[in-house]
BAFI-3210 file (N, C-alpha, C; in Angstrom, 3 decimals, decimal comma, padded with zeros to 6 digits):
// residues 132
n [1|2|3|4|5|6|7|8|9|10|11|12|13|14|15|16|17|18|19|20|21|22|23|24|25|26|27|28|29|30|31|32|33|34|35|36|37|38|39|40|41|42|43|44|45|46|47|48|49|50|51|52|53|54|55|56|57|58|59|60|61|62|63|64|65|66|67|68|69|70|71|72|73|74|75|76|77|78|79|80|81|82|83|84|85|86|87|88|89|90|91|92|93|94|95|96|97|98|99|100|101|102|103|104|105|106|107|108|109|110|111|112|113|114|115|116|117|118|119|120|121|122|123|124|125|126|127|128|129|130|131|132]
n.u [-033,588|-036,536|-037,815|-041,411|-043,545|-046,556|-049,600|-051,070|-053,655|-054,887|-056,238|-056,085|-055,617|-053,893|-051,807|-050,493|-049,483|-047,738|-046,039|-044,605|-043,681|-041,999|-039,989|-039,241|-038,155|-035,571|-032,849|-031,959|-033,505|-036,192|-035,754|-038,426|-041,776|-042,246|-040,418|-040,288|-042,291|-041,032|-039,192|-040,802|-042,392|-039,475|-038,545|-041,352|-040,901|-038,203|-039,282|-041,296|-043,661|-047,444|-050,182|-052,339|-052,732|-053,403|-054,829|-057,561|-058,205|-057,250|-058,873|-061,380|-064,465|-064,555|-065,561|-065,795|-063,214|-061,893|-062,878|-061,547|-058,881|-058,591|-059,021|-057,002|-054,904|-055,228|-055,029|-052,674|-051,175|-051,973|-049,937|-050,551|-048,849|-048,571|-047,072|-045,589|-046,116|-048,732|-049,731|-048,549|-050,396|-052,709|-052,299|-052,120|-054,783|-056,313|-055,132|-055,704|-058,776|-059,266|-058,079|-055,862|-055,213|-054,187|-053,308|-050,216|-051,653|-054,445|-054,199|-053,407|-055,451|-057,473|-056,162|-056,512|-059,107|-059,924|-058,613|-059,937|-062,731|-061,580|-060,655|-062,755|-064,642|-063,110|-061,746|-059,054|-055,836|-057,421|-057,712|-059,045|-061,453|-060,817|-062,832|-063,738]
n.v [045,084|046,478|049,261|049,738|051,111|053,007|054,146|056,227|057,491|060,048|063,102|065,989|068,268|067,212|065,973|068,353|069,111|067,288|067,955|070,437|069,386|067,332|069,404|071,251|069,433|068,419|067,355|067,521|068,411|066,153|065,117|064,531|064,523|061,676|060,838|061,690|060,187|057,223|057,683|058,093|055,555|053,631|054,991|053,726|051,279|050,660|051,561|050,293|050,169|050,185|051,533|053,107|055,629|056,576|054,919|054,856|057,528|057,386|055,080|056,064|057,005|058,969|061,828|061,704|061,643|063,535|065,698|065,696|065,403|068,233|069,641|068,826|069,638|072,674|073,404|072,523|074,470|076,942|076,680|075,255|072,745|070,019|067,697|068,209|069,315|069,827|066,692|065,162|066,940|065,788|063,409|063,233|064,037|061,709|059,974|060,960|060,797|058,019|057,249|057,189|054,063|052,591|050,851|051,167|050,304|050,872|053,656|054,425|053,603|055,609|057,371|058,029|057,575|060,217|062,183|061,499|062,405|065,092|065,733|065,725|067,596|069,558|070,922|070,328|071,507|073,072|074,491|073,776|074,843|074,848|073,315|075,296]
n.w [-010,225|-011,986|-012,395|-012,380|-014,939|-013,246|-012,397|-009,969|-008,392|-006,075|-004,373|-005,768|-004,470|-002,349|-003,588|-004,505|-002,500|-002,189|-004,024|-003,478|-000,851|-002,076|-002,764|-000,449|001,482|003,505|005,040|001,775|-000,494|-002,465|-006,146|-007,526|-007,456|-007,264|-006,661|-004,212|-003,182|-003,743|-001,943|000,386|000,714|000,923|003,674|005,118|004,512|006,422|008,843|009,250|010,575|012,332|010,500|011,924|012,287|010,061|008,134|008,351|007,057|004,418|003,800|003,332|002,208|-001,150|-001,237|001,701|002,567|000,500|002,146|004,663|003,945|002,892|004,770|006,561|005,531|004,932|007,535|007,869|006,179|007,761|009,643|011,786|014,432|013,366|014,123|016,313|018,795|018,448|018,165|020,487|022,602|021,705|022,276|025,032|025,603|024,794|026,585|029,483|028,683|029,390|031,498|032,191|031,819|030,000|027,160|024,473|022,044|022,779|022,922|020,350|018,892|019,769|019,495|015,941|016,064|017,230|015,238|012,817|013,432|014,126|011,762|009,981|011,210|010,440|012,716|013,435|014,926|016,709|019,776|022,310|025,077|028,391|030,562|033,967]
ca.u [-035,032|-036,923|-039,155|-042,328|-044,506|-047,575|-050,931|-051,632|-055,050|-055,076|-056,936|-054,950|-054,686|-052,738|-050,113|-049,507|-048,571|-046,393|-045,164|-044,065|-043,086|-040,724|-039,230|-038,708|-037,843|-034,496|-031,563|-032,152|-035,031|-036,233|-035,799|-039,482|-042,499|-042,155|-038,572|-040,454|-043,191|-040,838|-038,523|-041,940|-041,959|-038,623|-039,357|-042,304|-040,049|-037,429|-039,740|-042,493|-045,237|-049,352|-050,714|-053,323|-053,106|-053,783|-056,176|-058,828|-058,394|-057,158|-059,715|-063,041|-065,264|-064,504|-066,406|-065,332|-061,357|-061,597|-063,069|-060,703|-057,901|-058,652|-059,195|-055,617|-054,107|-055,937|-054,654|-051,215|-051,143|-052,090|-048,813|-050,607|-048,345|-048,439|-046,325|-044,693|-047,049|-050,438|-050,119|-048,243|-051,469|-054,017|-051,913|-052,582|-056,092|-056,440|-054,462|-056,606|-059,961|-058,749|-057,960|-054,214|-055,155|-054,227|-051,874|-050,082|-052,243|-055,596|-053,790|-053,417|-056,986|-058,406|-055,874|-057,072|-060,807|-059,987|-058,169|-060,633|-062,981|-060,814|-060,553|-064,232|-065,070|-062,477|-061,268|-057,545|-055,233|-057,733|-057,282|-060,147|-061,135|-060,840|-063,267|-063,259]
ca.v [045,209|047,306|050,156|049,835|052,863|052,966|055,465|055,932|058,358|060,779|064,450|067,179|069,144|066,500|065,891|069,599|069,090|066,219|068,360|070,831|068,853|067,363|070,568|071,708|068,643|068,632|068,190|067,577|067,949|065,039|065,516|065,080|063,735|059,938|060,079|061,518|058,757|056,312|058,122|057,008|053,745|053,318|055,208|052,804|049,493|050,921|051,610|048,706|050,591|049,957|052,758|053,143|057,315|057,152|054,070|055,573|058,725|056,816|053,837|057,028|057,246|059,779|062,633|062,111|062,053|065,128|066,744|065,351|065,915|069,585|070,903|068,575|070,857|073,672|073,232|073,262|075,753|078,040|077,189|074,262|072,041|068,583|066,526|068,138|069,685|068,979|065,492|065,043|067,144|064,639|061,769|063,592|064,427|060,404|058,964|061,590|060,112|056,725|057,994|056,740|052,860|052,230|050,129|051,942|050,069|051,785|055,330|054,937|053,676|056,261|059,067|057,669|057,869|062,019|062,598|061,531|063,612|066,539|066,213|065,832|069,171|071,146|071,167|070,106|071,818|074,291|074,146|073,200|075,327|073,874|074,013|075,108]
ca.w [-010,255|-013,008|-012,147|-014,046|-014,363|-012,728|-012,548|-008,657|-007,942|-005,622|-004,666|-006,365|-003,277|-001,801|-005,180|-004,813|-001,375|-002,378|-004,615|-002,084|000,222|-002,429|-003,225|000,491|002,090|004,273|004,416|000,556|-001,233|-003,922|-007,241|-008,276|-006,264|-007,938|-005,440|-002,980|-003,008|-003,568|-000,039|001,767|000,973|001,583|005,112|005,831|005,046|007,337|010,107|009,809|012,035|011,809|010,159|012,849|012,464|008,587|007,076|008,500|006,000|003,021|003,114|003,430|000,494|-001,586|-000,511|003,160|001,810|000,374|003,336|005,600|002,741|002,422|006,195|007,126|004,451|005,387|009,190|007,565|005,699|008,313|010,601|013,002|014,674|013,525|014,223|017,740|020,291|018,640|018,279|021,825|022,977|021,244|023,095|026,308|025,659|024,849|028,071|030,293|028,367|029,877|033,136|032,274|032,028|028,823|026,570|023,497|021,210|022,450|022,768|018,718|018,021|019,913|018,458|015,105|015,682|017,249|013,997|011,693|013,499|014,286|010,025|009,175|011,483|010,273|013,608|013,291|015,625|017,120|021,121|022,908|026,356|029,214|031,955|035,379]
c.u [-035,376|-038,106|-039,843|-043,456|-046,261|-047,757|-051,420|-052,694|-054,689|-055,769|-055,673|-054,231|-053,430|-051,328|-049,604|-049,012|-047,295|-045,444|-044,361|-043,385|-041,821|-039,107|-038,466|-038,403|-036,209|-033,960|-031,175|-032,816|-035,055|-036,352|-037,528|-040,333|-042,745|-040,859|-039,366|-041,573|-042,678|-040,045|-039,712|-042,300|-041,244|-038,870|-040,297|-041,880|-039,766|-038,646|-040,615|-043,613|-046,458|-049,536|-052,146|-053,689|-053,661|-054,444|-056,657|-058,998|-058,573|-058,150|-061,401|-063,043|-064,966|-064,170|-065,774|-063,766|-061,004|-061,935|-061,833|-059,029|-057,697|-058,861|-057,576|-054,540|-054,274|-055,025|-053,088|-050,662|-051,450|-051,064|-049,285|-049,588|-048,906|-048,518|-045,570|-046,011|-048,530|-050,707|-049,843|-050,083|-052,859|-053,828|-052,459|-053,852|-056,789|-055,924|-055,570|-058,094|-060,147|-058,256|-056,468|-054,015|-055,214|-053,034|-051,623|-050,956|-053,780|-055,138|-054,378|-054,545|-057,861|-057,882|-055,892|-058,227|-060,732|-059,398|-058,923|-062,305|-063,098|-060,808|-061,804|-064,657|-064,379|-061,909|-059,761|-056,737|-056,140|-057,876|-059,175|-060,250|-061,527|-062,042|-063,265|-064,115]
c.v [046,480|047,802|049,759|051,063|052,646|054,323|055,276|057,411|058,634|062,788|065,259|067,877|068,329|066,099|067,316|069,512|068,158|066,777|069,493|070,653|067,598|068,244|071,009|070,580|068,641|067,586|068,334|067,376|066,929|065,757|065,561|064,191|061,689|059,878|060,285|060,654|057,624|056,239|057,642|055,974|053,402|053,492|053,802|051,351|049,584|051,055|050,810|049,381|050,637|051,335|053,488|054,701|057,323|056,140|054,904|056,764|057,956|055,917|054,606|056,637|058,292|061,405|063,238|062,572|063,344|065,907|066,836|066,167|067,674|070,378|069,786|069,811|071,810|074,456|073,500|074,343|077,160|077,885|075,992|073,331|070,580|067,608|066,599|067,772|069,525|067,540|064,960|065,619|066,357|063,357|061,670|063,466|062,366|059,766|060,025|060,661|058,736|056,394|056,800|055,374|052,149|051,473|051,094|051,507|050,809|053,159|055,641|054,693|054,664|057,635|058,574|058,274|059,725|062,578|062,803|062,275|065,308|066,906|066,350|067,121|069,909|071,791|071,180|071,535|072,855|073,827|074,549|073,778|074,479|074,113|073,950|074,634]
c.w [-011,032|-012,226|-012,849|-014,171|-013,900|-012,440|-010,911|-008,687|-006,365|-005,500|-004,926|-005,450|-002,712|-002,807|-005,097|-003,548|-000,483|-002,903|-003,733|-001,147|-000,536|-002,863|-001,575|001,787|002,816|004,785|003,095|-000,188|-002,484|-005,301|-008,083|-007,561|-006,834|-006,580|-004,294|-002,216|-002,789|-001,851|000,664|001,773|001,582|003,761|005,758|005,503|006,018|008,676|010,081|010,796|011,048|011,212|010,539|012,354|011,250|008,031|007,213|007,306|004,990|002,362|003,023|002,388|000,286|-001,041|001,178|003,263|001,504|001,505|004,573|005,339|003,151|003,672|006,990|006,407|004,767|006,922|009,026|007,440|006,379|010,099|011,906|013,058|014,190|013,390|015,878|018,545|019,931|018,997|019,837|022,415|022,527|022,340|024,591|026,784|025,949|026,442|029,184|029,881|029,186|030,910|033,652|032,862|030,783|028,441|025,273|022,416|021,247|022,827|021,267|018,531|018,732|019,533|017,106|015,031|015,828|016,118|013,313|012,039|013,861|012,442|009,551|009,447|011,238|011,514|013,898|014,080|016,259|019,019|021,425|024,202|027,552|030,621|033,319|035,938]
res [x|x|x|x|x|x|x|x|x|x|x|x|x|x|x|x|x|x|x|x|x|x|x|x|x|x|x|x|x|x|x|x|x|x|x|x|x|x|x|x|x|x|x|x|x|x|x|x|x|x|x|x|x|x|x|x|x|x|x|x|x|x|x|x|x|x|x|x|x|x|x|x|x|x|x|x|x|x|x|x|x|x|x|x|x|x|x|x|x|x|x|x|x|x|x|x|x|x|x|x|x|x|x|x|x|x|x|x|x|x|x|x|x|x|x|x|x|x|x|x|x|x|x|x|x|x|x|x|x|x|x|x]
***
């Protein structure tokens, strides 16, 4: 099977943080972000899961993409968890909302919908106080 080259669109911020994240990837980083695009494909054959956590971003208009885009990055870039203990803590926050009568399918659509607006406010990993 023949590669054929193809033009895929995306926000810049996010290609530099492909690019990045092809360079420091582990245990061996990709040779150039085309491998490491094609490594997530591969990835998402091999594992077959809904992509419940991420349409929602990808299919926004524009406008909302970049916002979302640029305060997930943002959230990175300044050392937030996640992938461990934030997202575990979203899951929590969700099964509490639901007063722990849920199936795994509405866990993810409702840590979906807190994503996309934990990304619109610019909120992304910031801890939330609790009250007494």
């Amino acid at each position: 099977m023949r590669s054929k080259v193809v033009s895929v669109r995306m926000p810049w911020p996010l290609y530099e943080w492909n690019l990045e994240r092809a360079r420091t990837m582990r245990p061996v980083p990709y040779k150039n972000v085309g491998r490491y695009l094609l490594g997530m494909n591969i990835h998402d054959i091999l594992v077959q899961r809904d992509h419940t956590l991420t349409v929602e971003v990808a299919n926004a208009g524009m406008d909302e993409q970049d916002k979302e885009i640029a305060n997930l990055l943002d959230a990175s870039k300044h050392g937030e968890k996640l992938s461990g203990s934030w997202l575990r803590h979203l899951i929590q926050e969700c099964i509490a909302e639901a007063d722990s009568k849920v199936s795994p399918d509405e866990v993810e659509s409702r840590l979906a919908k807190k994503i996309k607006a934990k990304l619109l406010s610019g909120t992304l990993g910031a801890k939330e106080k609790k009250e007494k």
